[in-house]
mmCIF entry with sequence, helices, sheets and N, C-alpha, C, O atoms, coordinates in Angstrom:
data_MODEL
# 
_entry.id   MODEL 
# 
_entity.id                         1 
_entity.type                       polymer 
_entity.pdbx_number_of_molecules   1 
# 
_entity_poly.entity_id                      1 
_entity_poly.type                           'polypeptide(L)' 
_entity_poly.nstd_linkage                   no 
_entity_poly.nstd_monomer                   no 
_entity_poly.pdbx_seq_one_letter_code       
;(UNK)(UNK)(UNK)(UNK)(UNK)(UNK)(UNK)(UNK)(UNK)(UNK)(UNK)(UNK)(UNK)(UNK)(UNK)(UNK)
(UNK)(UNK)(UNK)(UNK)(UNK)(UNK)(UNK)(UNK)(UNK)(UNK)(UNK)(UNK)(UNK)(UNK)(UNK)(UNK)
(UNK)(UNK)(UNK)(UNK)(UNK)(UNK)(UNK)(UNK)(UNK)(UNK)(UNK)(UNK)(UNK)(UNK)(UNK)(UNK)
(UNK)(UNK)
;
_entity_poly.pdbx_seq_one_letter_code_can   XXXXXXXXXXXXXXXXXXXXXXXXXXXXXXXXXXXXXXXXXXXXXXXXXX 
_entity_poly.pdbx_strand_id                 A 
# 
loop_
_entity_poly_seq.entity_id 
_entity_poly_seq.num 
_entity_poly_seq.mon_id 
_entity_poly_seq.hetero 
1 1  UNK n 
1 2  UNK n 
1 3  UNK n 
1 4  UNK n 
1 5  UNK n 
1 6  UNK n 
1 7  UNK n 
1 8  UNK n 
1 9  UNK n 
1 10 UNK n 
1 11 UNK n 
1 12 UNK n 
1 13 UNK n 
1 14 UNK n 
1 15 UNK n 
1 16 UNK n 
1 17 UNK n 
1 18 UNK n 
1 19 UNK n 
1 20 UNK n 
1 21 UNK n 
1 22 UNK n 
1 23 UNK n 
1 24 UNK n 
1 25 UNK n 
1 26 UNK n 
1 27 UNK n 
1 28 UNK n 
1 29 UNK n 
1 30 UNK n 
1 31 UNK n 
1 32 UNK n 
1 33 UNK n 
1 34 UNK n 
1 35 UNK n 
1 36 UNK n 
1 37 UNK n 
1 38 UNK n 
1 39 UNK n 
1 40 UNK n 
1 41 UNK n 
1 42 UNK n 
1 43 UNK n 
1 44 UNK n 
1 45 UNK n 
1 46 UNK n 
1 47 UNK n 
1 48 UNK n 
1 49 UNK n 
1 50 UNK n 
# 
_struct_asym.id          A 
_struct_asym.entity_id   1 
# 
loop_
_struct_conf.conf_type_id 
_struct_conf.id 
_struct_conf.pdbx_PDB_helix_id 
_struct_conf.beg_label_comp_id 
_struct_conf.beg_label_asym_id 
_struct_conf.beg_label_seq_id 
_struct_conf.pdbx_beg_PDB_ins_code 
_struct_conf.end_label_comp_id 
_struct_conf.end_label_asym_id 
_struct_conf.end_label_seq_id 
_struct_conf.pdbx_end_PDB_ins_code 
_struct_conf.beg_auth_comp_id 
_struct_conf.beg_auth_asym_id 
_struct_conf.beg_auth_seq_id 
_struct_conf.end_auth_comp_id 
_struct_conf.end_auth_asym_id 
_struct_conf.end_auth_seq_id 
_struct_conf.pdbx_PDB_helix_class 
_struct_conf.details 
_struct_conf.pdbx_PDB_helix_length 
HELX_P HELX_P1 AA1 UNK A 6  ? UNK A 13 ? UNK A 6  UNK A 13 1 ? 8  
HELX_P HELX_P2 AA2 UNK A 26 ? UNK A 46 ? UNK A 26 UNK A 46 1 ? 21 
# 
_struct_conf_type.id          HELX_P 
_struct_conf_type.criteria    ? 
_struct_conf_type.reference   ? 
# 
loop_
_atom_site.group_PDB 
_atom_site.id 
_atom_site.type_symbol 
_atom_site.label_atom_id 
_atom_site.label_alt_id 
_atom_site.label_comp_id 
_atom_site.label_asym_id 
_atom_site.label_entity_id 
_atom_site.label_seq_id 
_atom_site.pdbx_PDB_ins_code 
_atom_site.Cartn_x 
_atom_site.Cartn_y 
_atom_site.Cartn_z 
_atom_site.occupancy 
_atom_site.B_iso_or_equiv 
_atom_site.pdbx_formal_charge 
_atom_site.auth_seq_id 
_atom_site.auth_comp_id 
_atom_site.auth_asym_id 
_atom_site.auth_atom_id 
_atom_site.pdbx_PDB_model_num 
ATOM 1   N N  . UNK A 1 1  ? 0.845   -1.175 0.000  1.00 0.00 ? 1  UNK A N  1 
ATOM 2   C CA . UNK A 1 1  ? 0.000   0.000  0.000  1.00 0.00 ? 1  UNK A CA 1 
ATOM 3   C C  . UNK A 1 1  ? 0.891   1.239  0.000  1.00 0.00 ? 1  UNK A C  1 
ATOM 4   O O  . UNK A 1 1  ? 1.796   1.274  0.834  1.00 0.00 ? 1  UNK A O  1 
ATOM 5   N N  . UNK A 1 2  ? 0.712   2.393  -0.954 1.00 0.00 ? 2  UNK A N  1 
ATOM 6   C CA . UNK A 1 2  ? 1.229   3.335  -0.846 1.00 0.00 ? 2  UNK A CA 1 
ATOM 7   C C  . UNK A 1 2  ? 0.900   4.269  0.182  1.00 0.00 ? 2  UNK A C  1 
ATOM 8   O O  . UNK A 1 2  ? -0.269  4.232  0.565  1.00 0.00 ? 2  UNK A O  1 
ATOM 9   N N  . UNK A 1 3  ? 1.741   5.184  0.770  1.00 0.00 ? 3  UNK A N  1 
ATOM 10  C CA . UNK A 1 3  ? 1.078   5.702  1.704  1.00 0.00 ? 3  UNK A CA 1 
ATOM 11  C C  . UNK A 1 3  ? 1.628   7.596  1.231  1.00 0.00 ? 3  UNK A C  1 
ATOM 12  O O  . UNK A 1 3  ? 2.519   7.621  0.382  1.00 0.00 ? 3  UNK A O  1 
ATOM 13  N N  . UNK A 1 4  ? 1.181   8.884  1.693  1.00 0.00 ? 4  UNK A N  1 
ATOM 14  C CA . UNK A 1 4  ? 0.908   9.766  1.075  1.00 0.00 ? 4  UNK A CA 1 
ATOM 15  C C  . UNK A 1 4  ? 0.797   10.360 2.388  1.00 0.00 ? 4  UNK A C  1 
ATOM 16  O O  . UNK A 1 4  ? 0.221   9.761  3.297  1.00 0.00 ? 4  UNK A O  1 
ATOM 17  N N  . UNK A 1 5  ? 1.410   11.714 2.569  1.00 0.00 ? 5  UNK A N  1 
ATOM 18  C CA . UNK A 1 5  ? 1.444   12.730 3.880  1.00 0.00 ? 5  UNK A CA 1 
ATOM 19  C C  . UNK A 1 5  ? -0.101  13.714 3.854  1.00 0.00 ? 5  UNK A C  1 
ATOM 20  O O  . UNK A 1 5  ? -0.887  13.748 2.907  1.00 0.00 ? 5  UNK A O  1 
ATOM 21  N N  . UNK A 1 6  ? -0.191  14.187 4.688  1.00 0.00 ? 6  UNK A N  1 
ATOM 22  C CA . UNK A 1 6  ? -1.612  15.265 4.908  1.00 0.00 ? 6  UNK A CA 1 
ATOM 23  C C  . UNK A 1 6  ? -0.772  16.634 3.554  1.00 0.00 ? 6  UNK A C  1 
ATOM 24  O O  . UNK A 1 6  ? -1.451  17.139 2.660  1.00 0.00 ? 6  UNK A O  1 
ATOM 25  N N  . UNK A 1 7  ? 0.575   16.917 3.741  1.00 0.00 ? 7  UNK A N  1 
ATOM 26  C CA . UNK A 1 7  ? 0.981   17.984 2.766  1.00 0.00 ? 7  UNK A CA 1 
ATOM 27  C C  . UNK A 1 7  ? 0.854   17.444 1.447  1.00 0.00 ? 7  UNK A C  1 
ATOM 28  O O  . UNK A 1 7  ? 0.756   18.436 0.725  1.00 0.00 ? 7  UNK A O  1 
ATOM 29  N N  . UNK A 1 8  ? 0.794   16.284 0.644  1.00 0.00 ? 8  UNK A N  1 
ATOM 30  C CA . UNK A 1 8  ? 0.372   16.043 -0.179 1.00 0.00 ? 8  UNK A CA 1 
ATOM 31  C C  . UNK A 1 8  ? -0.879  16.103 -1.031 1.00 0.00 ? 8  UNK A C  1 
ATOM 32  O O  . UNK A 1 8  ? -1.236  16.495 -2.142 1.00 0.00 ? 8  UNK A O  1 
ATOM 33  N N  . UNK A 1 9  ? -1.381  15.494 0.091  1.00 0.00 ? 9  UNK A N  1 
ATOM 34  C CA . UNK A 1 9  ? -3.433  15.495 -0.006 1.00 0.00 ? 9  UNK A CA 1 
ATOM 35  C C  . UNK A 1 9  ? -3.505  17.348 -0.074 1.00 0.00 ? 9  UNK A C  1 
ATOM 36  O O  . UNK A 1 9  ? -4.375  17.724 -0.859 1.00 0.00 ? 9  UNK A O  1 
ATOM 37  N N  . UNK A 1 10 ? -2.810  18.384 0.551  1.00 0.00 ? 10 UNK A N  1 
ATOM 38  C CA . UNK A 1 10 ? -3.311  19.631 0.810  1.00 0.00 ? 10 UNK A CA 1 
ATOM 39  C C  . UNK A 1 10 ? -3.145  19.909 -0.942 1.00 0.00 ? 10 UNK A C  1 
ATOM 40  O O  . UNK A 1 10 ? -4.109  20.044 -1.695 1.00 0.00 ? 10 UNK A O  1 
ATOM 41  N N  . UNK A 1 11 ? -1.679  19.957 -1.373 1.00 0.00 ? 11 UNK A N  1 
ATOM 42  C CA . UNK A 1 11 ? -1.585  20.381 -2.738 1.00 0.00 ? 11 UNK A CA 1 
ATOM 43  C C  . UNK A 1 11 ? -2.160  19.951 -3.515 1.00 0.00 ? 11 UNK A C  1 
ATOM 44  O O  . UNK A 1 11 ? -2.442  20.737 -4.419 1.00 0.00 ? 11 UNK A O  1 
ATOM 45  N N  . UNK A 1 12 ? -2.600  18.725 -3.640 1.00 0.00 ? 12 UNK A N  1 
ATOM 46  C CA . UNK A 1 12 ? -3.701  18.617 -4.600 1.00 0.00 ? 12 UNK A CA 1 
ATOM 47  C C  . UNK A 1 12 ? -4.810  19.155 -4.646 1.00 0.00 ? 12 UNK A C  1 
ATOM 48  O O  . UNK A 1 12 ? -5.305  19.455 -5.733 1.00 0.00 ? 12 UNK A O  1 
ATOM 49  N N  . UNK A 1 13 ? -5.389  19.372 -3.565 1.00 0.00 ? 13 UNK A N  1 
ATOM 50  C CA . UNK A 1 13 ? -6.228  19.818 -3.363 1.00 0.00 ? 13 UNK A CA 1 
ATOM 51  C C  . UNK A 1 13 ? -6.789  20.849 -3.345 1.00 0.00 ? 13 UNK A C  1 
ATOM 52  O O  . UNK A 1 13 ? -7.972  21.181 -3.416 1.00 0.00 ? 13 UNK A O  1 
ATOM 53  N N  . UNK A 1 14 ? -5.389  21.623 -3.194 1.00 0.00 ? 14 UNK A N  1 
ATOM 54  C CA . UNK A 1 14 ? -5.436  23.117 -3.487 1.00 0.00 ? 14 UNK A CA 1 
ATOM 55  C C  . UNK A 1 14 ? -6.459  24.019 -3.907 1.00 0.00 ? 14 UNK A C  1 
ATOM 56  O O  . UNK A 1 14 ? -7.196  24.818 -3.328 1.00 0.00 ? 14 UNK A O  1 
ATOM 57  N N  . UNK A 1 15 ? -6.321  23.726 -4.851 1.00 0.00 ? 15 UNK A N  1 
ATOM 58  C CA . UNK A 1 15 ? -7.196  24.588 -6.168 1.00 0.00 ? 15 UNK A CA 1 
ATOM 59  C C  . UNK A 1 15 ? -8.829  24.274 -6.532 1.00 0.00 ? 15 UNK A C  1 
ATOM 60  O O  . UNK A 1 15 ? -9.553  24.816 -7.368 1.00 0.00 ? 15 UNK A O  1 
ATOM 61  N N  . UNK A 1 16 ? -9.167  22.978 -5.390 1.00 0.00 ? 16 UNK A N  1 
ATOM 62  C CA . UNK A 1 16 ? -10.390 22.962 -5.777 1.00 0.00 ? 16 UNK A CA 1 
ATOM 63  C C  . UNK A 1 16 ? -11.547 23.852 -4.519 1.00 0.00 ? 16 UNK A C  1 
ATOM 64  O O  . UNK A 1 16 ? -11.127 24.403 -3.501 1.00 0.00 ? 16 UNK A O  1 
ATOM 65  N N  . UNK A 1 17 ? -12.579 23.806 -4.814 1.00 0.00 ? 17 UNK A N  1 
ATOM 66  C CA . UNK A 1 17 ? -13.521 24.490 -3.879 1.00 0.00 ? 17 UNK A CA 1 
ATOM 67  C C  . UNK A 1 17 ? -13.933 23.635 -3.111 1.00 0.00 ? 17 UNK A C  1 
ATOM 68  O O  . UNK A 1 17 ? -14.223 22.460 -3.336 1.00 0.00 ? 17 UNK A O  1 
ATOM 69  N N  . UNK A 1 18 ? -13.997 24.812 -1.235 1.00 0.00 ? 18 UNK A N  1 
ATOM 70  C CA . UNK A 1 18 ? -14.402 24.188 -0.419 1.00 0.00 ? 18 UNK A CA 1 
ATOM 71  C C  . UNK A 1 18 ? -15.906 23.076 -0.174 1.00 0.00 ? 18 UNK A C  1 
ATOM 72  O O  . UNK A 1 18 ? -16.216 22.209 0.643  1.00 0.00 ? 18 UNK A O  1 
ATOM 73  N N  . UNK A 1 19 ? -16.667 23.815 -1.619 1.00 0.00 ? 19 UNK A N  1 
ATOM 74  C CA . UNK A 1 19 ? -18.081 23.237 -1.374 1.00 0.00 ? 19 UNK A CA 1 
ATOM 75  C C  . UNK A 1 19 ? -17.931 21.950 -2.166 1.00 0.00 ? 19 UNK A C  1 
ATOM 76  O O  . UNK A 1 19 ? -18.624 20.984 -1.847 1.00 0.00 ? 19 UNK A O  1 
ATOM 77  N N  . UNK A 1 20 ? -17.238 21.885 -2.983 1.00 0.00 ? 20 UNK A N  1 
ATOM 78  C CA . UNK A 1 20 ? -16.991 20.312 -4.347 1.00 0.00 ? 20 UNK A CA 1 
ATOM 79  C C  . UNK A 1 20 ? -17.395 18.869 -3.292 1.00 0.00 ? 20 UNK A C  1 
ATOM 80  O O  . UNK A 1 20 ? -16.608 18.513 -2.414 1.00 0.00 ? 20 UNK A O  1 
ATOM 81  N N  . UNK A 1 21 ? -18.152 18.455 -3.435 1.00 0.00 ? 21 UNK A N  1 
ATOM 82  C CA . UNK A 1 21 ? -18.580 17.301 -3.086 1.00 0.00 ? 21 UNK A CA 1 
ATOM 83  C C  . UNK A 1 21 ? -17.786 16.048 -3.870 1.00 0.00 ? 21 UNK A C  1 
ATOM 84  O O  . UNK A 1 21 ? -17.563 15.888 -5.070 1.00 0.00 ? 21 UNK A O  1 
ATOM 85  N N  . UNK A 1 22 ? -17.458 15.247 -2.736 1.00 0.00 ? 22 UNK A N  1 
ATOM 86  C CA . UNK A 1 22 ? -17.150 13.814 -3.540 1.00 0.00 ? 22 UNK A CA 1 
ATOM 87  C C  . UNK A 1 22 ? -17.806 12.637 -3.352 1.00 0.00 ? 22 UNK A C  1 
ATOM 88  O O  . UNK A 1 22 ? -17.770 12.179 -2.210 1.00 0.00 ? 22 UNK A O  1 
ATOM 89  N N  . UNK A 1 23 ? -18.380 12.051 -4.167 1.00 0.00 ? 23 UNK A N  1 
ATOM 90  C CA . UNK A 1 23 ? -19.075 10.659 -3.516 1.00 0.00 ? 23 UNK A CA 1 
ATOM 91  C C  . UNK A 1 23 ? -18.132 9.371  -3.446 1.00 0.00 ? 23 UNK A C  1 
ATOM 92  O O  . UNK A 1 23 ? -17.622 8.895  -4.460 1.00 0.00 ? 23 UNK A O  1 
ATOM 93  N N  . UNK A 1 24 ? -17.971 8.924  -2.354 1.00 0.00 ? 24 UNK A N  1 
ATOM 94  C CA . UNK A 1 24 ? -17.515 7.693  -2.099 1.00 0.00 ? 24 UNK A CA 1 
ATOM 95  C C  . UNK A 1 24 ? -17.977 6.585  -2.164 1.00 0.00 ? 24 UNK A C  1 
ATOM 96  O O  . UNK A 1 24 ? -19.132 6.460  -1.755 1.00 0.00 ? 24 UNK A O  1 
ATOM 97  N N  . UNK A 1 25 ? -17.082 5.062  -2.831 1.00 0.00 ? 25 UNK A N  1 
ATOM 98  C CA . UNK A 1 25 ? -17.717 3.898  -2.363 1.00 0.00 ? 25 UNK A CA 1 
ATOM 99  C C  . UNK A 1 25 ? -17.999 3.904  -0.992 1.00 0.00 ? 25 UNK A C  1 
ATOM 100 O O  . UNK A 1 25 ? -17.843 4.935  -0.337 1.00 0.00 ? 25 UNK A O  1 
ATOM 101 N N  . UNK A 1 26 ? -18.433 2.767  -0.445 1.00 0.00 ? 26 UNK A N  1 
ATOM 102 C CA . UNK A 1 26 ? -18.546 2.463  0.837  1.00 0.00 ? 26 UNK A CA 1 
ATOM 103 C C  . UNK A 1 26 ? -17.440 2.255  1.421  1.00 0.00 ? 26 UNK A C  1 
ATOM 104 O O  . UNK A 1 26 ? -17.139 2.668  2.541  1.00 0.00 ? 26 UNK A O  1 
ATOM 105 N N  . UNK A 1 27 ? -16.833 1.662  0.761  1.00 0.00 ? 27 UNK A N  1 
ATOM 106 C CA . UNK A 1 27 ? -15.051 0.521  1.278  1.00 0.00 ? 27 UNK A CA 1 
ATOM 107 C C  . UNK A 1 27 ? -14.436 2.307  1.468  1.00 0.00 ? 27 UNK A C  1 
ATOM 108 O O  . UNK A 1 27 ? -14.187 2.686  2.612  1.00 0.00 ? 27 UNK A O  1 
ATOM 109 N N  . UNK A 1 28 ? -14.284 3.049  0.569  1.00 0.00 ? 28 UNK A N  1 
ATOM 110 C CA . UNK A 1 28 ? -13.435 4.339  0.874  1.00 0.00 ? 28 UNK A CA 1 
ATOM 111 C C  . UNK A 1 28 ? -14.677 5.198  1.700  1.00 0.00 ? 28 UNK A C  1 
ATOM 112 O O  . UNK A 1 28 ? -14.104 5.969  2.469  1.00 0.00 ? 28 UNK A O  1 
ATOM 113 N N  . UNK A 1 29 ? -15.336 5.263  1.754  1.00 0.00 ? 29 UNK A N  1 
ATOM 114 C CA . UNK A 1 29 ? -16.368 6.391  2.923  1.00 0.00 ? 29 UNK A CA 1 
ATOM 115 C C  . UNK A 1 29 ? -15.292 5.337  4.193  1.00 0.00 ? 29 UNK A C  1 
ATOM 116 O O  . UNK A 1 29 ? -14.364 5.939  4.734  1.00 0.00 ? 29 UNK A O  1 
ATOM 117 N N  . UNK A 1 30 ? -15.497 3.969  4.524  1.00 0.00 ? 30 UNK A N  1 
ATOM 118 C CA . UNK A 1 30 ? -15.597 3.796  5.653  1.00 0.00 ? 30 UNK A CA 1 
ATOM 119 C C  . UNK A 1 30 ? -14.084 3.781  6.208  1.00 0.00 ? 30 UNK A C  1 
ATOM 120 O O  . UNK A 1 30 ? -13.807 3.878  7.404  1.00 0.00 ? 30 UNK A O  1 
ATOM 121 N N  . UNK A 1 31 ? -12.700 3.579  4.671  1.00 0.00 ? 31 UNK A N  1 
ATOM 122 C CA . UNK A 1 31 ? -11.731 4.647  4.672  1.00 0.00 ? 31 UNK A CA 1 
ATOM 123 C C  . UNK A 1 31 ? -11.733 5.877  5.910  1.00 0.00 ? 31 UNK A C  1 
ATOM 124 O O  . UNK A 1 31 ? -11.280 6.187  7.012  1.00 0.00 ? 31 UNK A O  1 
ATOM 125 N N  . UNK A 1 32 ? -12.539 6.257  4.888  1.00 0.00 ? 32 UNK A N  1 
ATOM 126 C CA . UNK A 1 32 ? -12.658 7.940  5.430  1.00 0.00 ? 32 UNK A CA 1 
ATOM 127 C C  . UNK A 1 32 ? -13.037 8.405  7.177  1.00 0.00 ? 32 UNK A C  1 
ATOM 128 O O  . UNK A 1 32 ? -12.699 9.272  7.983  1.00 0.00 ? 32 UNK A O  1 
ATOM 129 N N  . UNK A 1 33 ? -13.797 7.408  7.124  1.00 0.00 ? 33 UNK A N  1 
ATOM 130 C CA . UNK A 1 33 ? -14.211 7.579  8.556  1.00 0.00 ? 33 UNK A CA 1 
ATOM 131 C C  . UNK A 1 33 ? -13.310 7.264  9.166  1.00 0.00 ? 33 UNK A C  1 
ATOM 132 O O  . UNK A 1 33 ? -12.801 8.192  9.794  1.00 0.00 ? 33 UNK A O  1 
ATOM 133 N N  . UNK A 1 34 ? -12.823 6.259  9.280  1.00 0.00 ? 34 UNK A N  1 
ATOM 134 C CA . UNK A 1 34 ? -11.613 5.511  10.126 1.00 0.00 ? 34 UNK A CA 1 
ATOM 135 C C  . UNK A 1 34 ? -10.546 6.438  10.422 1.00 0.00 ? 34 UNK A C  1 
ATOM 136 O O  . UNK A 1 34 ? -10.182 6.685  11.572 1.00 0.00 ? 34 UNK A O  1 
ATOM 137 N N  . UNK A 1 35 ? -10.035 6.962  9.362  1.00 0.00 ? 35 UNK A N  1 
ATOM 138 C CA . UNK A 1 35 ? -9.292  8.525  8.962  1.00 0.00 ? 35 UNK A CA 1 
ATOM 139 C C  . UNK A 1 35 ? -9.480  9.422  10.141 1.00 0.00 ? 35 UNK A C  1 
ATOM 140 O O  . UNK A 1 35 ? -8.861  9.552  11.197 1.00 0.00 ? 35 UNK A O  1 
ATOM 141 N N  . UNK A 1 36 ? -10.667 10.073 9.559  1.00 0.00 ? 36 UNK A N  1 
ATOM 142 C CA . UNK A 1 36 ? -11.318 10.992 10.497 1.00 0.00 ? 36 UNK A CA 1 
ATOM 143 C C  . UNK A 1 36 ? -10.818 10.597 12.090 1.00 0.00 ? 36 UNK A C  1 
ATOM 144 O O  . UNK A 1 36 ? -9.891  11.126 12.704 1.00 0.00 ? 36 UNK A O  1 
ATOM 145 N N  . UNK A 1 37 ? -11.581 9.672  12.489 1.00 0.00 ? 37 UNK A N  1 
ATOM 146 C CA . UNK A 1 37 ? -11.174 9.156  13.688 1.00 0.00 ? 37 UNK A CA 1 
ATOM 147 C C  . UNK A 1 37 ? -10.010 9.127  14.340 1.00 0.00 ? 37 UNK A C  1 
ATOM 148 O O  . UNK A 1 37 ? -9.653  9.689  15.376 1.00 0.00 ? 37 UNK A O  1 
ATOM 149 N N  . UNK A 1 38 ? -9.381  8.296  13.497 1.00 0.00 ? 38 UNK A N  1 
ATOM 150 C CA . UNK A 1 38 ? -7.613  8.523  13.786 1.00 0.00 ? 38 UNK A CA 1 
ATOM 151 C C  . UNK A 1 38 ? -7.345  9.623  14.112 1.00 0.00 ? 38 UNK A C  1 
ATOM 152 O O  . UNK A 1 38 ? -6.734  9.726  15.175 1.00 0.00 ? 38 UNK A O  1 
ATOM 153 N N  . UNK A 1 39 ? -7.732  11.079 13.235 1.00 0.00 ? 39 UNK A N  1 
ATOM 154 C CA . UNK A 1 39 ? -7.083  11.786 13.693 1.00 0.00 ? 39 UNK A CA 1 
ATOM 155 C C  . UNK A 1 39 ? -7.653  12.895 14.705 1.00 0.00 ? 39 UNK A C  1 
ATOM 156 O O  . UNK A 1 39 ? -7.055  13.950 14.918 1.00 0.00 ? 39 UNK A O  1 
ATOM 157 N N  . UNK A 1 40 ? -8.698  12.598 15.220 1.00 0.00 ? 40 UNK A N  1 
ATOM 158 C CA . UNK A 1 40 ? -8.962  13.341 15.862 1.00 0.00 ? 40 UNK A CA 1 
ATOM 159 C C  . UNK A 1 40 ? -8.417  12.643 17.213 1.00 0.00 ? 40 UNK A C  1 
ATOM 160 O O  . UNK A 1 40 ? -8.078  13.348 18.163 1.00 0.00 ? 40 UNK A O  1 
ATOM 161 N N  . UNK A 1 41 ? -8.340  11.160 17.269 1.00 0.00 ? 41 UNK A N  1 
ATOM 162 C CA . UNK A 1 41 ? -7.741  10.812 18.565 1.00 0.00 ? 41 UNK A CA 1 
ATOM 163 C C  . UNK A 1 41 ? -6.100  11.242 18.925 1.00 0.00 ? 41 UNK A C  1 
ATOM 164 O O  . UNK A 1 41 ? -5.414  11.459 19.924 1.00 0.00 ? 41 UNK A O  1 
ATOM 165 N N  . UNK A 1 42 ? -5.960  11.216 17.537 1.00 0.00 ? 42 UNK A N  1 
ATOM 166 C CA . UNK A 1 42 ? -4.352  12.023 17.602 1.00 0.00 ? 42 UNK A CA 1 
ATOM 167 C C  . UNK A 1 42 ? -4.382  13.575 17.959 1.00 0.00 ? 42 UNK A C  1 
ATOM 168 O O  . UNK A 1 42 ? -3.340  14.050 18.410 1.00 0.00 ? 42 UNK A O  1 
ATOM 169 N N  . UNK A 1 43 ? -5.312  14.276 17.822 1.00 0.00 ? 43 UNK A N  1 
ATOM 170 C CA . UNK A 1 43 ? -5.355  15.325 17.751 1.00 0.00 ? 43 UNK A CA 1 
ATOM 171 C C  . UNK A 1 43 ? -5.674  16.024 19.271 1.00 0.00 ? 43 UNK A C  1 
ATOM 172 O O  . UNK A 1 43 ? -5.250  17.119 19.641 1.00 0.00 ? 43 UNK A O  1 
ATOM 173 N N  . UNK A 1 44 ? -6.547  15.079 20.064 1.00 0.00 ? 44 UNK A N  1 
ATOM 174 C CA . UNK A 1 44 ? -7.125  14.926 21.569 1.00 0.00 ? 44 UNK A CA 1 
ATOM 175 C C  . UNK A 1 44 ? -5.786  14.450 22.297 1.00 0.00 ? 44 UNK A C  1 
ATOM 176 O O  . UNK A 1 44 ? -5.575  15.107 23.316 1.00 0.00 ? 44 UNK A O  1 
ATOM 177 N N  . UNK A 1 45 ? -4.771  13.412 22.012 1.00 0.00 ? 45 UNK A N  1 
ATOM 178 C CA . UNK A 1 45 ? -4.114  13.526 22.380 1.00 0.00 ? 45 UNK A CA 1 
ATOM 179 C C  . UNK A 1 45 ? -2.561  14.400 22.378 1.00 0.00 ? 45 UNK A C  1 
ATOM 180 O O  . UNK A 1 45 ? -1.748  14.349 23.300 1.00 0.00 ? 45 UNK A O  1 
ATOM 181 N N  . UNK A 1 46 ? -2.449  14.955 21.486 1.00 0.00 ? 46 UNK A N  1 
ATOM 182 C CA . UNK A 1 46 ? -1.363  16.557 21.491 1.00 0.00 ? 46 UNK A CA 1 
ATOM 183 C C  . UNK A 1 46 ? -2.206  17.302 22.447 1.00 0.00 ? 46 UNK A C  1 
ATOM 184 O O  . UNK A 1 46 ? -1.415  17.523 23.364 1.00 0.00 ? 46 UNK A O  1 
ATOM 185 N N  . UNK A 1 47 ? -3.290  17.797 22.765 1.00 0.00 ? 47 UNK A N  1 
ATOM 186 C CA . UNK A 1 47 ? -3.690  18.744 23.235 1.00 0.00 ? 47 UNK A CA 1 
ATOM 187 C C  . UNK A 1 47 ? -4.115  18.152 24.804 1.00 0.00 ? 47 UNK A C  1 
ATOM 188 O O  . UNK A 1 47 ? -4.710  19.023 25.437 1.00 0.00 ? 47 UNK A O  1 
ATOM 189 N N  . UNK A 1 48 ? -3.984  17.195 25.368 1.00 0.00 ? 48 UNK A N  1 
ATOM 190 C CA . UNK A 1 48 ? -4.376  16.605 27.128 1.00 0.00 ? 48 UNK A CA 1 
ATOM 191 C C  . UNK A 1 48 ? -2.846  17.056 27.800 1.00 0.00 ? 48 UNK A C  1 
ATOM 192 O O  . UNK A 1 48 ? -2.810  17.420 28.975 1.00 0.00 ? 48 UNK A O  1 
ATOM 193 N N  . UNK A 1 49 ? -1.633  17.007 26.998 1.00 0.00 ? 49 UNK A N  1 
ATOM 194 C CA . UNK A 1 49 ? -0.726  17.875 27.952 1.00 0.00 ? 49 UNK A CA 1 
ATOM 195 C C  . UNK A 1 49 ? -0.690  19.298 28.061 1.00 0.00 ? 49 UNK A C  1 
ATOM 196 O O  . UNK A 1 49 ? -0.026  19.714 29.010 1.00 0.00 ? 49 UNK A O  1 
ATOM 197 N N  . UNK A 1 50 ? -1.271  20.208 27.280 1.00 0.00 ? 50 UNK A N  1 
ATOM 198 C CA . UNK A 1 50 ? -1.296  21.663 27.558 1.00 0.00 ? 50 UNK A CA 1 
ATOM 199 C C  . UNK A 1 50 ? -2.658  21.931 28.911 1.00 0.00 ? 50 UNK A C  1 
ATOM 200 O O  . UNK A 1 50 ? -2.894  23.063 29.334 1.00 0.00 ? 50 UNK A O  1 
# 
């Protein structure tokens, strides 16, 4: 599996609009979610030592 940084995903992404909708299979929505998740638990944890 290839794997790809958050600064990557940003530049591509760049140039498109915040409202552009994408529809996902299921297998990548549930991707996505998993994602999501990850990083917000990463994100809860940087911020419990301040």
């Amino acid at each position: 599996m290839e794997k790809i940084t958050v600064r990557e995903v940003r530049m591509v992404l760049n140039d498109f609009p915040e409202d552009l909708e994408i529809e996902l299979s299921d297998e990548a929505s549930a991707a996505y979610e998993y994602l999501i998740e990850y990083a917000k638990r990463l994100h809860s944890k940087d911020g419990e030592g301040t």
